[in-house]
N, C-alpha and C positions, 0 to 999 in steps of 0.2 A: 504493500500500500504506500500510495505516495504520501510524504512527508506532509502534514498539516499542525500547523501550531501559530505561534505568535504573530509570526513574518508572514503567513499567510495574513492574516487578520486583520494587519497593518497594511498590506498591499490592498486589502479591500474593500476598506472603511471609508471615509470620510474625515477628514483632518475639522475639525472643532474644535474651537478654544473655549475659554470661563468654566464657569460652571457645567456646563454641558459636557466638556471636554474631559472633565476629570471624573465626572459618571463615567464616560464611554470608556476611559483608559483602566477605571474600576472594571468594569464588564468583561473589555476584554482579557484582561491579566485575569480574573475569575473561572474562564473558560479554557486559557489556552493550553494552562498544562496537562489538562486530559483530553483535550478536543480529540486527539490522531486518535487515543484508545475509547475512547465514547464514541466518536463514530465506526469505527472498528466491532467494537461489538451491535451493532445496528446496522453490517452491512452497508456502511456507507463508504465505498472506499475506492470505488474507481471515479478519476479524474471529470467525468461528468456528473455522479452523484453526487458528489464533494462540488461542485461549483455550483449546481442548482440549488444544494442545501444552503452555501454560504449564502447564496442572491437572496432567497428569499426570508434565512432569518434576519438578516441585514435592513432587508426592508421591513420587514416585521418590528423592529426594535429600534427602527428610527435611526438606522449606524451606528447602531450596538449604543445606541444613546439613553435606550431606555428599556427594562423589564418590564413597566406598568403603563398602562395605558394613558395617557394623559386625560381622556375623557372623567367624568366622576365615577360612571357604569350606573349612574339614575335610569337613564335610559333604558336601561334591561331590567327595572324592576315589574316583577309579574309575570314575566317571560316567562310561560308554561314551555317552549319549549326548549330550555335552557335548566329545568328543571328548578327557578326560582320562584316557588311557593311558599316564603315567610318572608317577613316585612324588611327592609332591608338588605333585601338578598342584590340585590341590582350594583349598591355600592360593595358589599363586602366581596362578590364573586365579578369584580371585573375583569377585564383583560389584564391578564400578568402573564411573565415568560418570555422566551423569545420569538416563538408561538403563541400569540397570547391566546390564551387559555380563559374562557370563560364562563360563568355559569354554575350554580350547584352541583350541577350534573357531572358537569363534566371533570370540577374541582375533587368530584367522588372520585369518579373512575380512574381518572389518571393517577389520582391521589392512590390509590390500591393498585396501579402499575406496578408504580414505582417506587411502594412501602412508607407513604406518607401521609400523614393526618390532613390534607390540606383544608379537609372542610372545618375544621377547626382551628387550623391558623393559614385563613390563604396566602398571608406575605412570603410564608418560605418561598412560594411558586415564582416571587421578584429573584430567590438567590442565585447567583450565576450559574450554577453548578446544576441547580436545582434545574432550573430553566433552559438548560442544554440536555440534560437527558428530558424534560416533557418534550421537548421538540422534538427531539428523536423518536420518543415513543407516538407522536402525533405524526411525523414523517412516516412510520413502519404500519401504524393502525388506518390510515386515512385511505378510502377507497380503493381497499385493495394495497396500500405499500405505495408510494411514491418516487422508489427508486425504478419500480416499470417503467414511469414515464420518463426519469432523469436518464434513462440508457437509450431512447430514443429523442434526446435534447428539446423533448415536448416541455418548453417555459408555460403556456396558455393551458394543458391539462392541468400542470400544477397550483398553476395562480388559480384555476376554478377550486380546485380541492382545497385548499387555506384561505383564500377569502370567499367563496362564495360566489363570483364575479373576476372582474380584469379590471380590479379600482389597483393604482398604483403600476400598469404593467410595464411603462416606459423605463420606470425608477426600477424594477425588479430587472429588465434587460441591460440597464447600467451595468446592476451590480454583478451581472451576470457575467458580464463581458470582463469587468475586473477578476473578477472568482477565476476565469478560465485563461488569461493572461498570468496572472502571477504561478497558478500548477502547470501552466506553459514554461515559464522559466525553471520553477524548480525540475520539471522532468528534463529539460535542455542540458540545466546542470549535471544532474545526475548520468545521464546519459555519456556526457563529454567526459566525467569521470569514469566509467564505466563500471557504473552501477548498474544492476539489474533492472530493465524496465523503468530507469530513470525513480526508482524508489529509493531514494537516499537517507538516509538516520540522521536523526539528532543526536550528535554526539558533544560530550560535555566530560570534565576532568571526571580519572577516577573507570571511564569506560577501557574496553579491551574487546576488541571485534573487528573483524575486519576492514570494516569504512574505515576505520582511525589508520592503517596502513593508507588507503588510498588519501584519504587528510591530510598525511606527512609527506608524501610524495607531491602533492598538490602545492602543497606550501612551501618546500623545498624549491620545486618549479616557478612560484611567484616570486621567487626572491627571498625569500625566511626560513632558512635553511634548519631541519632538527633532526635529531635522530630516526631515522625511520625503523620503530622497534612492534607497530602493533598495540603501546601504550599508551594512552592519553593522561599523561603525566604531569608538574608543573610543568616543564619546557616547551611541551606542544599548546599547554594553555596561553604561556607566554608569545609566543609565535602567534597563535589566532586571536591574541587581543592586538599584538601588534598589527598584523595584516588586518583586521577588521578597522581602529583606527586611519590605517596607509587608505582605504577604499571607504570612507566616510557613513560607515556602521558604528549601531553600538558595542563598543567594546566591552559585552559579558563573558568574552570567552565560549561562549557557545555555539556552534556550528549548526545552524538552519539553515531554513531554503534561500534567505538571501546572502549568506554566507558561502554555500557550496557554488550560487550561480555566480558569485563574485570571484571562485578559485577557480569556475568553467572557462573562465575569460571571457571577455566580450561578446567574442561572435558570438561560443557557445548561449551565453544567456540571454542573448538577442534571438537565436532560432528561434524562429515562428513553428509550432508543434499543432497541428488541428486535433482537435477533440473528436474521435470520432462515431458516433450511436454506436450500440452494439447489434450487430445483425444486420446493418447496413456500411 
């Protein structure tokens, strides 16, 4: 499975400042350290499931700017069929998640997916974590599974099956377009390194695996020369904070997708890579 975390999120977001800004950079840090293995375990993991999914929780969450709906959810009060039949229920079961999640009903069921009381405290459904796997469960239970449609790059079945309708579908093909450029460049990179299938690791101090050999090779070729022993040691951390600095990343020492497309070299991480349906 292709590399999904941080650097993807960041390639696909929306840059916001103030207030706003520092919800989104909450949100995203929230989600990205399990995102590759949450979607993993849901099946979501070839290059156009993984970009349908980013597009439209993206658009769902305002650019990861928000878990809760900005509306009050008044609106939905009485909704028989949202399953709100006690007073109150309109505000308490609004839209929350990155899917927003609405309703008594629905705050039951998913709430019992996924081993959580929600209908008794719907705020957890706002917590990042919380609100990445509803999605996901809301991705795999919705008409049948929604990666059907992501493997035949059907955008317009999906946007029927999450809203209802085609409200936002311009903004959802934005994001769409971002999602499938940046897993353009990480498979570009991976590929130039020759990684399997352009599926490249997050590699970070302390690892021992093969990509770390082809990482010290790479870096050694850029210019930052280290042992090549198969370790990711302090000296290889050293080297890829230096090199990430040298190419204007941030220097965590950690090896993602904009990291490995930046040790692909240019052309590499310029190759133009088509997403292609499967079966077609």
């Amino acid at each position: 499975m292709i590399v999904v975390d941080l650097e993807t999120l960041q390639a696909v977001m929306p840059r916001v400042a103030g207030a706003k800004g520092l919800k989104q950079a909450k949100i995203v840090a929230g989600i990205a350290g399990s995102l590759h293995d949450t979607l993993g375990r849901y099946q979501i993991t070839t290059p156009l499931r993984i970009a349908h999914f980013l597009a439209q929780i993206a658009h769902e969450s305002d650019g990861f700017c928000t878990c809760e709906e900005y509306a009050s959810g008044a609106a939905y009060e009485g909704r028989a069929d949202l399953g709100n039949d006690q007073p109150g229920d309109g505000v308490r079961f609004k839209g929350r998640g990155l899917i927003q999640l609405t309703g008594r009903r629905n705050y039951r069921v998913y709430g019992q997916r996924i081993g959580i009381d929600l209908v008794a405290d719907p705020p957890r459904a706002e917590e990042a974590m919380t609100a990445l796997v509803l999605a996901c469960e809301y991705w795999t239970q919705t008409a049948g599974g929604l990666n059907r449609f992501a493997d035949r790059d059907d955008i317009i079945s999906i946007t029927r099956a999450i809203n209802g309708g085609l409200n936002g579908l311009d903004d959802r093909r934005r994001y769409l377009a971002r999602a499938k450029q940046a897993l353009a460049r990480t498979l570009a990179a991976g590929i130039a390194l020759g990684q399997p299938d352009g599926a490249l690791q997050v590699l970070r101090r302390g690892m021992s695996a093969p990509g770390v050999e082809g990482l010290q090779r790479a870096l050694a070729k850029a210019g930052f020369p280290v042992a090549i022993d198969g370790e990711f040691g302090p000296g290889t951390e050293a080297m890829v904070r230096a090199f990430q600095r040298a190419r204007g990343l941030g220097d965590d020492g950690v090896v993602g997708p904009a990291t490995w497309a930046a040790l692909g070299g240019p052309a590499a991480a310029e190759e133009v890579i088509t997403l292609v349906p499967q079966g077609g």
